[in-house]
N, C-alpha and C positions, 0 to 999 in steps of 0.2 A: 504629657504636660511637662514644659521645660519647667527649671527651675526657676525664672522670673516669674511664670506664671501662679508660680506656689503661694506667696508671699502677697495678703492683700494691698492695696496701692497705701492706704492709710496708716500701716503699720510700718513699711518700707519707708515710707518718710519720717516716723517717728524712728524708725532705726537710725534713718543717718542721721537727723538730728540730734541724736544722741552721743552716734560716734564723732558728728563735730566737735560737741562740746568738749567729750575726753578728748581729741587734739588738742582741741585750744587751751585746755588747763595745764598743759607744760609738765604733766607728772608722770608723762611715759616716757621708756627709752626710746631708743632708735625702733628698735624693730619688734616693738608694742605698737609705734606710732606707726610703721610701715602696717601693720597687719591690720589696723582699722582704716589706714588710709585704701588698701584693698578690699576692704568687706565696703568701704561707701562708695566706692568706684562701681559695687557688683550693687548696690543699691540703687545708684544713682540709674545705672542703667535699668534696671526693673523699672524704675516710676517713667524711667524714658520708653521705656517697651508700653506700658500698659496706656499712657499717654495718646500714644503714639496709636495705640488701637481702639480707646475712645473716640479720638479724632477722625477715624475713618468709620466709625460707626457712625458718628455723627453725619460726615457728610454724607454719607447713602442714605442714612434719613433722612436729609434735608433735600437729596436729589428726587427720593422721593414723592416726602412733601408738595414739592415746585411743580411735578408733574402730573400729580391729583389734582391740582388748583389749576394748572391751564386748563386740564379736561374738564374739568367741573365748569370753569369759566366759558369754554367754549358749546354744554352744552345746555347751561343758563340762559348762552347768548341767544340762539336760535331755535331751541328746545332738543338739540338733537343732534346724533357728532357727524359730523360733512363723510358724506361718503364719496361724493363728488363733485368738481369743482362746476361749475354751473358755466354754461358756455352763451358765449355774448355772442348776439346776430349779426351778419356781415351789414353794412349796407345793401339796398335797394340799386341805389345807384351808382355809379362805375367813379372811382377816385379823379378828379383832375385838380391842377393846379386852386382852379379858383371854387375847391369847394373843400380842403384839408389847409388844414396850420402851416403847414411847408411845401 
């Protein structure tokens, strides 16, 4: 388990919202403010990692989702899933001009 992975998503963002606030209160030095400006950069990208893998969790379940409901739809329709496509009869009689569209 990386170290993003440590840190729950909802406390990761209360972390950086915390270390925003101490930037924005103007009462660090230089390189007070460089050291939380690097601990929210290592934050920011945690909520972007974890994000970033809800979102693909999501859409596998939704690809799955979409693919139960066709099935289920298709075997609603008919009662039963197509195992083969049903094949149409030729004509009887032999094609000529005056008995097709074109």
């Amino acid at each position: 388990m990386t170290d993003k992975q440590k840190i729950p998503f909802e406390d990761a963002v209360k972390e950086l919202e915390k270390a925003v606030k101490i930037m924005e209160s103007g009462d660090l030095g230089l390189d007070q403010l460089l050291e939380q400006y690097e601990r929210g950069i290592h934050l920011l990208r945690c909520c972007e990692a974890k994000l970033a893998e809800a979102e693909g969790k999501i859409e596998v379940l939704t690809q799955k989702e979409i693919k139960t409901e066709c099935i289920e739809k298709a075997e609603v329709q008919d009662g039963s899933m197509p195992e083969e496509t049903e094949e149409i009869p030729l004509p009887e009689e032999p094609l000529t001009d005056e008995n097709t569209l074109f």
